[in-house]
PDB file with SEQRES, HELIX, SHEET and CRYST1 records, atoms N, CA, C and O in Angstrom:
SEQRES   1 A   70  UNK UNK UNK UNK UNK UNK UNK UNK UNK UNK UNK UNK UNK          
SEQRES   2 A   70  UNK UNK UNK UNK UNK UNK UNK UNK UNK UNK UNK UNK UNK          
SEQRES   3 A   70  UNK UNK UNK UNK UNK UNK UNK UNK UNK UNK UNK UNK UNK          
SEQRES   4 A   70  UNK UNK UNK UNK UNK UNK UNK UNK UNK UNK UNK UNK UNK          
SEQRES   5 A   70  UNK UNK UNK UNK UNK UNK UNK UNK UNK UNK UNK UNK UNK          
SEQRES   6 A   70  UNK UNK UNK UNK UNK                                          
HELIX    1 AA1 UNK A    4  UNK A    6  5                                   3    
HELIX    2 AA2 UNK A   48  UNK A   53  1                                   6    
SHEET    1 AA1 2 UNK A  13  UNK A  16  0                                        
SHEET    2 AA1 2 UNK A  29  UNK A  32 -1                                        
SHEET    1 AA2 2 UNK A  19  UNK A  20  0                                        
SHEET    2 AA2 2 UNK A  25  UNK A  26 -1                                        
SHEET    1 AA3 2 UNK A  57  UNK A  59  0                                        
SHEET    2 AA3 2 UNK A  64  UNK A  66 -1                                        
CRYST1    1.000    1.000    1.000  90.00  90.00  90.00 P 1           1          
ATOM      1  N   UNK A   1       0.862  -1.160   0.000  1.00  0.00           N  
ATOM      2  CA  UNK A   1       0.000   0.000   0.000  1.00  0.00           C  
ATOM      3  C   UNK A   1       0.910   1.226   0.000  1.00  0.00           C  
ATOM      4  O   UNK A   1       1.867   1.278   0.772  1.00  0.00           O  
ATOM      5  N   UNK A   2       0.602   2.304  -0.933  1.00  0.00           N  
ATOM      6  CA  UNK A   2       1.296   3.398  -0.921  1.00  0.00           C  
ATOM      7  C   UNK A   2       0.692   4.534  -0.692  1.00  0.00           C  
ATOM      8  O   UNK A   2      -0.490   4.244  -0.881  1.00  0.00           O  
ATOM      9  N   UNK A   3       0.747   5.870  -0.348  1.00  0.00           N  
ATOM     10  CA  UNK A   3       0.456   6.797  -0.659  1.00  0.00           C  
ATOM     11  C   UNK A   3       0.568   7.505   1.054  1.00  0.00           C  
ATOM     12  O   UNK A   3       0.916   8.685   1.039  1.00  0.00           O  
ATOM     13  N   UNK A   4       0.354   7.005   2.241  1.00  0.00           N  
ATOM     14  CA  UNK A   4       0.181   6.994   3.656  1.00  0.00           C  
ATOM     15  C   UNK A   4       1.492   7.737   3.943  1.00  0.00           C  
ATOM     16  O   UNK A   4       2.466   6.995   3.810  1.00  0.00           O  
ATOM     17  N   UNK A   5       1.803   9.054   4.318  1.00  0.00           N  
ATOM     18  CA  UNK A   5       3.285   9.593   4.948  1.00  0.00           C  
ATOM     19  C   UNK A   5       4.342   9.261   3.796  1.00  0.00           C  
ATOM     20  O   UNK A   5       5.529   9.358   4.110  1.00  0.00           O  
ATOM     21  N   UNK A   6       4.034   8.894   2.542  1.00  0.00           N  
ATOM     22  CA  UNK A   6       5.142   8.684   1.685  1.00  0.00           C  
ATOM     23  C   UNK A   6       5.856   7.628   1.517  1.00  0.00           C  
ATOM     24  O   UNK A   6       6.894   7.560   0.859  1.00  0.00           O  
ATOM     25  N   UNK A   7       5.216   6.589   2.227  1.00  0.00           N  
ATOM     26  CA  UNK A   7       6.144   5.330   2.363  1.00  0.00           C  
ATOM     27  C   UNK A   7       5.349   3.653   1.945  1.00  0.00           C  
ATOM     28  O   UNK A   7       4.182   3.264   1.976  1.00  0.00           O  
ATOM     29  N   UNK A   8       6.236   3.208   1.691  1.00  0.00           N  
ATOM     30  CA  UNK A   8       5.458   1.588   1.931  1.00  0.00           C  
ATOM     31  C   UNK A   8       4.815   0.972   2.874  1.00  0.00           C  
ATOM     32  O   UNK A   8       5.444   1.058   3.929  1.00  0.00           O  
ATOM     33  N   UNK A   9       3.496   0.179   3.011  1.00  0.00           N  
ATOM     34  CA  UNK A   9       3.341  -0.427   3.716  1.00  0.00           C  
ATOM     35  C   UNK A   9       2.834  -2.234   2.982  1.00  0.00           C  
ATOM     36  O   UNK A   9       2.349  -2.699   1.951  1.00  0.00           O  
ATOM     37  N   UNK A  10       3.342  -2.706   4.314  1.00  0.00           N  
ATOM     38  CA  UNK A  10       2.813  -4.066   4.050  1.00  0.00           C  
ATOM     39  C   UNK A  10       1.325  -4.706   3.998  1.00  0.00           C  
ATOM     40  O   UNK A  10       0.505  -4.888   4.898  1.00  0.00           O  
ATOM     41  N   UNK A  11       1.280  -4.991   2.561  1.00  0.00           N  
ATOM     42  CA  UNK A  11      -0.812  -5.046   3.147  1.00  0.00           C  
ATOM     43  C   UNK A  11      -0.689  -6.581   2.731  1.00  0.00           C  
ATOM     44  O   UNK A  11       0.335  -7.227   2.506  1.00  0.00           O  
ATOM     45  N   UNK A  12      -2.000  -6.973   2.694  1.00  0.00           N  
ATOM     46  CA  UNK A  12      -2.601  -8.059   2.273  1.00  0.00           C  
ATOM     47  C   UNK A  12      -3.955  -7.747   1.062  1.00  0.00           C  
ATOM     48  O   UNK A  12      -4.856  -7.007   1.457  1.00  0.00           O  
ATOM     49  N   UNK A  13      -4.024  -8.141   0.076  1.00  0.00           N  
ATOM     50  CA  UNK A  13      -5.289  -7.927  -0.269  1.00  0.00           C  
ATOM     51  C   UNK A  13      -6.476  -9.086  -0.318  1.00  0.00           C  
ATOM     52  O   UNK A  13      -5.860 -10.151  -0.299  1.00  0.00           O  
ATOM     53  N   UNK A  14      -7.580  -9.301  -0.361  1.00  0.00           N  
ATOM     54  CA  UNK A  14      -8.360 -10.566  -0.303  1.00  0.00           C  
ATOM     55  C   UNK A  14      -9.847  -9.532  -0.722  1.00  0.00           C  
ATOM     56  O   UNK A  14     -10.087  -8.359  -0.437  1.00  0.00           O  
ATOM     57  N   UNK A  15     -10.641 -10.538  -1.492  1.00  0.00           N  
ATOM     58  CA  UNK A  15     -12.579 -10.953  -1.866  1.00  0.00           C  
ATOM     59  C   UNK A  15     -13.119 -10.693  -0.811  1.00  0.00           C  
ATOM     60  O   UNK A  15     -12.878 -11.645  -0.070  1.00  0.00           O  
ATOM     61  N   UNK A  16     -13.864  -9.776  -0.163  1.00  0.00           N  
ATOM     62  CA  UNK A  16     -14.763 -10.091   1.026  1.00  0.00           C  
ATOM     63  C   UNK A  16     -16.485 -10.107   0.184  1.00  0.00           C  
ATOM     64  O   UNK A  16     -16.654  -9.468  -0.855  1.00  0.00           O  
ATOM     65  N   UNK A  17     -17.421 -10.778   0.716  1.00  0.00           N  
ATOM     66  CA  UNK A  17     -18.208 -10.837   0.346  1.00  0.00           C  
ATOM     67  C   UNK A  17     -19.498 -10.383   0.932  1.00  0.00           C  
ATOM     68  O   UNK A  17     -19.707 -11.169   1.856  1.00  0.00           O  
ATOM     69  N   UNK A  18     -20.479  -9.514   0.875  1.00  0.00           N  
ATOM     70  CA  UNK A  18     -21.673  -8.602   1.531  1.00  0.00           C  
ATOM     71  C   UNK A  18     -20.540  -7.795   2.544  1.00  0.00           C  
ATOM     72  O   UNK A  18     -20.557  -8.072   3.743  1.00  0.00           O  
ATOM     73  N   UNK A  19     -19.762  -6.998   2.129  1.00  0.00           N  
ATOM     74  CA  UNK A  19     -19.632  -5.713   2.785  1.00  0.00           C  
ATOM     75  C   UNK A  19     -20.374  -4.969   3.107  1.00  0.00           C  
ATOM     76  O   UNK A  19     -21.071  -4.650   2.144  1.00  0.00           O  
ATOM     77  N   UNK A  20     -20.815  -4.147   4.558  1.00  0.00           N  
ATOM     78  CA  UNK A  20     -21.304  -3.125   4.889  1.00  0.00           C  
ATOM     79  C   UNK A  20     -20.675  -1.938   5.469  1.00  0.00           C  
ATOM     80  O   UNK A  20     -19.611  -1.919   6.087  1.00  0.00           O  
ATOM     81  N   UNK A  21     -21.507  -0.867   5.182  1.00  0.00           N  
ATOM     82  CA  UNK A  21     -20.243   0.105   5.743  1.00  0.00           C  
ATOM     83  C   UNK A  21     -21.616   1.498   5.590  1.00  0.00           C  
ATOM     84  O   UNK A  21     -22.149   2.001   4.601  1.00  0.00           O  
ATOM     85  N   UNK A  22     -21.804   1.759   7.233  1.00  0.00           N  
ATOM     86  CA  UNK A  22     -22.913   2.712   7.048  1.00  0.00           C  
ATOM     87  C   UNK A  22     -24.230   2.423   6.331  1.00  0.00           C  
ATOM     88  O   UNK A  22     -24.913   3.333   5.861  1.00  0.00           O  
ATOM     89  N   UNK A  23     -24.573   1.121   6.258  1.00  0.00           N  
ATOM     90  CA  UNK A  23     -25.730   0.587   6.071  1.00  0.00           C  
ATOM     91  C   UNK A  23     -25.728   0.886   4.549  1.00  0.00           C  
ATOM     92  O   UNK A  23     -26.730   1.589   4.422  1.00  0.00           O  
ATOM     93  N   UNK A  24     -25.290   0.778   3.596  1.00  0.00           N  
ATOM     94  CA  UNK A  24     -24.582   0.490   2.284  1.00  0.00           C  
ATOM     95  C   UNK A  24     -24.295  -0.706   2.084  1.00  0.00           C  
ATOM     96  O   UNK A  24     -24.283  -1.211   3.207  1.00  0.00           O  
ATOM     97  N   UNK A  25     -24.007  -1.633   1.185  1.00  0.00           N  
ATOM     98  CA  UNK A  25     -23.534  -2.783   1.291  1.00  0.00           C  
ATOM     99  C   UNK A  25     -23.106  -3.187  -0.293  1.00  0.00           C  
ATOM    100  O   UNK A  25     -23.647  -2.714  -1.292  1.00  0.00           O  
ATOM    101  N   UNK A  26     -22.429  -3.794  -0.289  1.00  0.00           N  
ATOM    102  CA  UNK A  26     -21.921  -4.371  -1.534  1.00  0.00           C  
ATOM    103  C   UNK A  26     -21.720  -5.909  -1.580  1.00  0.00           C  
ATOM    104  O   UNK A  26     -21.172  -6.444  -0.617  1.00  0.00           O  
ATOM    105  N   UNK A  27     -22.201  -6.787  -2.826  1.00  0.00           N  
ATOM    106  CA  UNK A  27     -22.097  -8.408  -2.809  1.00  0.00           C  
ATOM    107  C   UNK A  27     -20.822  -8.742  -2.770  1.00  0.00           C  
ATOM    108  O   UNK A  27     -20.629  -9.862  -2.299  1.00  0.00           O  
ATOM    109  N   UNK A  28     -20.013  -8.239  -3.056  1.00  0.00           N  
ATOM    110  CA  UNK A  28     -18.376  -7.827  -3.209  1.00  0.00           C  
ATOM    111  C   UNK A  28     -17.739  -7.321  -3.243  1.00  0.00           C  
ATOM    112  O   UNK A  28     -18.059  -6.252  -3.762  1.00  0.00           O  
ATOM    113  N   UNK A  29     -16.115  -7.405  -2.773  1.00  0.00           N  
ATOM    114  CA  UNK A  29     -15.586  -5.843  -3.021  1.00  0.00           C  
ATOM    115  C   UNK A  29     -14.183  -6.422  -2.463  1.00  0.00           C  
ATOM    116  O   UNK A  29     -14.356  -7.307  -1.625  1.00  0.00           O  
ATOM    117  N   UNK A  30     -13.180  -6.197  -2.670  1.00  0.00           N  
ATOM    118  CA  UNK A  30     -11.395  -6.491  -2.764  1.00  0.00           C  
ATOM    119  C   UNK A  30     -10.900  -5.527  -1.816  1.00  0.00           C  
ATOM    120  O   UNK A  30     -10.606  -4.361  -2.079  1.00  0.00           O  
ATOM    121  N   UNK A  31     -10.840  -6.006  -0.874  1.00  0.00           N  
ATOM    122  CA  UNK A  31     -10.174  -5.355   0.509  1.00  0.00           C  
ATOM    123  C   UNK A  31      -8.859  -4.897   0.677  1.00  0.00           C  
ATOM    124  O   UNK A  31      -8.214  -5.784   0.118  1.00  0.00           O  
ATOM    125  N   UNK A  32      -7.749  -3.753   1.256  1.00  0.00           N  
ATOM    126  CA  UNK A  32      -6.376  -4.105   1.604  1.00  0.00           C  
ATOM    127  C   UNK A  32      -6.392  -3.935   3.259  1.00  0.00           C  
ATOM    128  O   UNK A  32      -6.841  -3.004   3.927  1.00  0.00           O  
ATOM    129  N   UNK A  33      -5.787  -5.081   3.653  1.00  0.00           N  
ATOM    130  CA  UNK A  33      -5.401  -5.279   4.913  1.00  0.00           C  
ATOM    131  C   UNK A  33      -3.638  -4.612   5.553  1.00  0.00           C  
ATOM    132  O   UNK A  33      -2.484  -4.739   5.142  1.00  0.00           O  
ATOM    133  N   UNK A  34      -4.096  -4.107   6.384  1.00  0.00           N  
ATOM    134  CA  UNK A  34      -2.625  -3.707   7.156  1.00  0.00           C  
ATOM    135  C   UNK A  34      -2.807  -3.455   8.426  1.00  0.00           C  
ATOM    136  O   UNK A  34      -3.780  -3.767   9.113  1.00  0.00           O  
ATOM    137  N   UNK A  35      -1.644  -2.756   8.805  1.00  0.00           N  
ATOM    138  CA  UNK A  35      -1.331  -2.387  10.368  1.00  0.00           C  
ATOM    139  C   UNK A  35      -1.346  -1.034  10.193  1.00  0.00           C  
ATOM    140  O   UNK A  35      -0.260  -0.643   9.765  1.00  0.00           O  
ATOM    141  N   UNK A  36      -2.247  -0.056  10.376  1.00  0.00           N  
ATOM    142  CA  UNK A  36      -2.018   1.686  10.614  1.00  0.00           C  
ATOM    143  C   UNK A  36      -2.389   2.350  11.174  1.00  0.00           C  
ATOM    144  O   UNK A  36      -2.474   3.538  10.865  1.00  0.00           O  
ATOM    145  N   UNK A  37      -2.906   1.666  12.634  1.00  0.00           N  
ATOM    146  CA  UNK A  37      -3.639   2.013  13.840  1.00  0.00           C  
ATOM    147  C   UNK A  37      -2.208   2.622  14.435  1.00  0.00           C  
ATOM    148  O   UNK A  37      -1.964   3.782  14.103  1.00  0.00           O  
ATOM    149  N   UNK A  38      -1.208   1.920  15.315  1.00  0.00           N  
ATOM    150  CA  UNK A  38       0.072   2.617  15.698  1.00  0.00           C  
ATOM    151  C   UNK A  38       0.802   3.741  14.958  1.00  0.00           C  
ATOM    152  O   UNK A  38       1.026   4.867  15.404  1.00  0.00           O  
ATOM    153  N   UNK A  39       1.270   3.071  13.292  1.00  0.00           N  
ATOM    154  CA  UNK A  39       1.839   4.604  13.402  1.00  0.00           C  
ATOM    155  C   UNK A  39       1.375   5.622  12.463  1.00  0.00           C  
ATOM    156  O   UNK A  39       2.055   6.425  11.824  1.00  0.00           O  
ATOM    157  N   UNK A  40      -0.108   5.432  12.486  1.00  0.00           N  
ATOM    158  CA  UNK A  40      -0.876   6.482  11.981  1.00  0.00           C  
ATOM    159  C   UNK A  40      -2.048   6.986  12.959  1.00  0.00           C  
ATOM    160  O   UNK A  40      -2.511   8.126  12.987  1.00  0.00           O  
ATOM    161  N   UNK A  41      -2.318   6.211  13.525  1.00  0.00           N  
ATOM    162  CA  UNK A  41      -3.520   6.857  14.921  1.00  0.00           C  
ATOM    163  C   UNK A  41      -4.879   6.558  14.055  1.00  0.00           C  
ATOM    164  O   UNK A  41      -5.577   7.569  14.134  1.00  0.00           O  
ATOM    165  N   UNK A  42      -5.352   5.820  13.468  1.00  0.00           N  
ATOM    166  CA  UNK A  42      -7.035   5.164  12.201  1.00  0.00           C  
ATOM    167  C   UNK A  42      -6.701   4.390  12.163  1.00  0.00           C  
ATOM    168  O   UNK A  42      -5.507   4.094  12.141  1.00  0.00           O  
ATOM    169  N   UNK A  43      -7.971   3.437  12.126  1.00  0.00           N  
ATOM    170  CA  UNK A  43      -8.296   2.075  11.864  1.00  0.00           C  
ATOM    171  C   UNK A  43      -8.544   1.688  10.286  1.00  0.00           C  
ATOM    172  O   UNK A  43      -8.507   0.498   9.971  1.00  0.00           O  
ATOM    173  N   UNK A  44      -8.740   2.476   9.514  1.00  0.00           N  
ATOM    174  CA  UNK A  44      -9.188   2.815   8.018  1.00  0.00           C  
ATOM    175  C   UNK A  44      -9.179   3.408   7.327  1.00  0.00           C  
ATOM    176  O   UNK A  44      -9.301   4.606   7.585  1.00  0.00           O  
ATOM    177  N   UNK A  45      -9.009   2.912   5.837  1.00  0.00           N  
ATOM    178  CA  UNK A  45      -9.219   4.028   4.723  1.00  0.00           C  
ATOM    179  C   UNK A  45     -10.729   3.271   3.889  1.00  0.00           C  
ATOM    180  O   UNK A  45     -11.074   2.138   3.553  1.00  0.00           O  
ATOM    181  N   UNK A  46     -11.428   4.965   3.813  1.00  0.00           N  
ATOM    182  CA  UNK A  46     -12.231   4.339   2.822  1.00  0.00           C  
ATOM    183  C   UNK A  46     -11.752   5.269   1.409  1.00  0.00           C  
ATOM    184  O   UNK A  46     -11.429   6.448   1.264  1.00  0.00           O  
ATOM    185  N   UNK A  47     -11.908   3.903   0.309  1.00  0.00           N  
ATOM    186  CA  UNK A  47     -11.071   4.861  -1.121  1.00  0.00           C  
ATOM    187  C   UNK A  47     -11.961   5.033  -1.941  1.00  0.00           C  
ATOM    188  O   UNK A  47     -13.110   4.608  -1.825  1.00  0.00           O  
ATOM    189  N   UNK A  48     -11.489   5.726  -2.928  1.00  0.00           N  
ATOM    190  CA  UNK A  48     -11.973   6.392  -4.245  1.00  0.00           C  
ATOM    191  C   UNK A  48     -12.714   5.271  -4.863  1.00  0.00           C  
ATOM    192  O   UNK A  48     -13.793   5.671  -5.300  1.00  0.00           O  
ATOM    193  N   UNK A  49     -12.494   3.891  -5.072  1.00  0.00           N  
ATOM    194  CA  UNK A  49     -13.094   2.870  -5.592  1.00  0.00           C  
ATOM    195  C   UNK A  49     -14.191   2.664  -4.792  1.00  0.00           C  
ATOM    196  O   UNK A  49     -15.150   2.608  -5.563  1.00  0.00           O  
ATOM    197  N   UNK A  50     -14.604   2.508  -3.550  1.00  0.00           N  
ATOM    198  CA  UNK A  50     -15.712   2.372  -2.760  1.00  0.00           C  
ATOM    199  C   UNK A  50     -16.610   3.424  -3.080  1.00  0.00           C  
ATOM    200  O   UNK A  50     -17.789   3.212  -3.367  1.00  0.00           O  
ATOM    201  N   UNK A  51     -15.870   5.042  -3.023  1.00  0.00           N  
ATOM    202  CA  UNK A  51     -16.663   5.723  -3.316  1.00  0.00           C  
ATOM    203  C   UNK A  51     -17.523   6.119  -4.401  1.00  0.00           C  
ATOM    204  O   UNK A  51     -18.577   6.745  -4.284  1.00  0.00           O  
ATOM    205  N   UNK A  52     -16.990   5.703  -5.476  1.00  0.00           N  
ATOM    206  CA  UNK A  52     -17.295   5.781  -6.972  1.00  0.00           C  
ATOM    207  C   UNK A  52     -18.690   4.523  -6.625  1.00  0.00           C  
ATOM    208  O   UNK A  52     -19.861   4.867  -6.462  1.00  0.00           O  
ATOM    209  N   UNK A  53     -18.192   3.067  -6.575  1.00  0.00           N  
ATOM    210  CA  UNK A  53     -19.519   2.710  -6.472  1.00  0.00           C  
ATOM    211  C   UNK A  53     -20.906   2.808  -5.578  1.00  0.00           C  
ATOM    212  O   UNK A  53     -22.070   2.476  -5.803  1.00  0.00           O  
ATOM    213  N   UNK A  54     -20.199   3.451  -4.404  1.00  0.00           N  
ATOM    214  CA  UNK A  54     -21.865   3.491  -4.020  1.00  0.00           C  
ATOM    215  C   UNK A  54     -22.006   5.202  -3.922  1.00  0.00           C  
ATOM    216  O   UNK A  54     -22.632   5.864  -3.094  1.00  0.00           O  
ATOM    217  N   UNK A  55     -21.338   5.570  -4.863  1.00  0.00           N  
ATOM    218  CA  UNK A  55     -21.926   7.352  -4.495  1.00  0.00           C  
ATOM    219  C   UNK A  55     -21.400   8.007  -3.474  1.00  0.00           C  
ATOM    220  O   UNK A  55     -21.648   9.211  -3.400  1.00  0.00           O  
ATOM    221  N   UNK A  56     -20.870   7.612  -2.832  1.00  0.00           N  
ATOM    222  CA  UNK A  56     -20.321   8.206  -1.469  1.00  0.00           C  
ATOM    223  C   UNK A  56     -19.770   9.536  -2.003  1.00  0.00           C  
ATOM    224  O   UNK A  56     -18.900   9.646  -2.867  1.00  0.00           O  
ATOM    225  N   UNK A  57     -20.500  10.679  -1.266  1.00  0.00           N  
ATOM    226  CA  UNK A  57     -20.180  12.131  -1.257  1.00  0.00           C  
ATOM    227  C   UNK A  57     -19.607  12.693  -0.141  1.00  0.00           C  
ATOM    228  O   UNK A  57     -20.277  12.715   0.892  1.00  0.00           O  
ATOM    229  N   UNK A  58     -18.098  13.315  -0.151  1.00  0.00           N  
ATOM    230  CA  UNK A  58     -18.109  14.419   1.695  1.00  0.00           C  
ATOM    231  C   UNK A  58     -18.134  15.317   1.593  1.00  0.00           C  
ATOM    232  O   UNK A  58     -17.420  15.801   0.715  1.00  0.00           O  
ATOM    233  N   UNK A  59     -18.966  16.189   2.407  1.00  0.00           N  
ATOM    234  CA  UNK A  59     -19.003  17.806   1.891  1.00  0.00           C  
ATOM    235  C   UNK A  59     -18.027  18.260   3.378  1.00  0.00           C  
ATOM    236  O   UNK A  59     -18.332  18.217   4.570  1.00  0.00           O  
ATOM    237  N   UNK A  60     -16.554  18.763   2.565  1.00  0.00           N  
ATOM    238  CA  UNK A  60     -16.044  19.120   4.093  1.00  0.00           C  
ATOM    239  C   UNK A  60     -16.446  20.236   4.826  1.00  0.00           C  
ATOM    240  O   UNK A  60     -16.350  20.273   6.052  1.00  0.00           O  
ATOM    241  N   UNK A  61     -16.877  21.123   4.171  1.00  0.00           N  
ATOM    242  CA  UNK A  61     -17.318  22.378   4.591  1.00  0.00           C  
ATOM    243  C   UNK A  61     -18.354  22.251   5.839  1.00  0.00           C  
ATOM    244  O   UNK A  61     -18.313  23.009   6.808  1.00  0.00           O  
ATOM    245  N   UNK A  62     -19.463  20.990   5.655  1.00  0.00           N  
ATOM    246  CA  UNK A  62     -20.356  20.479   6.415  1.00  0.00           C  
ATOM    247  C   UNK A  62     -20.138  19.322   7.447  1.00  0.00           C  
ATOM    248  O   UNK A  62     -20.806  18.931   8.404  1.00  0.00           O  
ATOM    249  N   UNK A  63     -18.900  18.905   6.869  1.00  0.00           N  
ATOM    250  CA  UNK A  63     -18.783  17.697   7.643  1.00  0.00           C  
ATOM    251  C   UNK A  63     -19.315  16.486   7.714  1.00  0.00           C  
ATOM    252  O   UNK A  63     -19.077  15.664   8.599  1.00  0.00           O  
ATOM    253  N   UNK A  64     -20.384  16.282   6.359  1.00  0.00           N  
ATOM    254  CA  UNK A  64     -20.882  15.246   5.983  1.00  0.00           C  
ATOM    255  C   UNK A  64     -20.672  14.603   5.308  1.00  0.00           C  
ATOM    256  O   UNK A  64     -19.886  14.911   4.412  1.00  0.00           O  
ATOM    257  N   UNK A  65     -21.286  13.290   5.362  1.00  0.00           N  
ATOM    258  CA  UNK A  65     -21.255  12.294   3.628  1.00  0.00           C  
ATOM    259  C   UNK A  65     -22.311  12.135   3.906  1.00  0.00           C  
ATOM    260  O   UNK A  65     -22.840  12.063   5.016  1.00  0.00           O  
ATOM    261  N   UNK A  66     -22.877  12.040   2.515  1.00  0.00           N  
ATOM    262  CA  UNK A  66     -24.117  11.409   2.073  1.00  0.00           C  
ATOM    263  C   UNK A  66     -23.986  10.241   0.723  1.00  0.00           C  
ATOM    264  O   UNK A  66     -22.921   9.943   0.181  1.00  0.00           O  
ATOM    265  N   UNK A  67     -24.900   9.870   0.478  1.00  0.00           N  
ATOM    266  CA  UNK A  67     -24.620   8.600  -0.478  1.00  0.00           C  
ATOM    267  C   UNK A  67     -25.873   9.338  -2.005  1.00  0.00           C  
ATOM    268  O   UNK A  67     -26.674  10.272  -1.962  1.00  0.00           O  
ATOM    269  N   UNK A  68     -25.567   8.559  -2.955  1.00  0.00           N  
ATOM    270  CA  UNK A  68     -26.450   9.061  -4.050  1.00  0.00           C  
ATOM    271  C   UNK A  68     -26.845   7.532  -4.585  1.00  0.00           C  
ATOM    272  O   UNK A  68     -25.970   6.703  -4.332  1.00  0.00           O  
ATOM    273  N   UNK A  69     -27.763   7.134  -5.131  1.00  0.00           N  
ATOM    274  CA  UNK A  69     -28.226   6.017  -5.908  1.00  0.00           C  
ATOM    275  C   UNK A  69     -27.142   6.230  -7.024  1.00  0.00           C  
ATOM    276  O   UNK A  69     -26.511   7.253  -7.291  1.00  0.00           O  
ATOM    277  N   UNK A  70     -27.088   4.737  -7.719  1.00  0.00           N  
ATOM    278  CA  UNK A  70     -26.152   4.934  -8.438  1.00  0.00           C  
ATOM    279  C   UNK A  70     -26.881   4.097  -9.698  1.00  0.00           C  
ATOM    280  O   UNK A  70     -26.302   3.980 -10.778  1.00  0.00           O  
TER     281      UNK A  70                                                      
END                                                                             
């Protein structure tokens, strides 16, 4: 995994199947696994690919996401 502080990390990737996430859900979807709780302080990234399919919008100004039908 790249892009995190500029550096490499060690992931795993794997198929998970009925993902949910904010009562959203997907029949499938290709996960990356790592360690970036210690030396990043988050449990997660949610990415550009998740967001593209279910619509996922953040308005930072508001501090929200909302979702759109897709």
């Amino acid at each position: 995994m790249y892009g995190i502080g500029g550096t490499s990390e060690a992931c795993y990737e794997q198929s998970v199947q009925d993902i949910t996430i904010d009562s959203v859900s997907l029949p499938s979807f290709r996960i990356q696994l790592g360690s970036i709780h210690e030396p990043y302080g988050f449990d997660g990234i949610i990415g550009i690919d998740y967001m593209l399919l279910t619509g996922l919008k953040v308005d930072f100004e508001k501090m929200q996401v909302s979702y759109t039908k897709k």
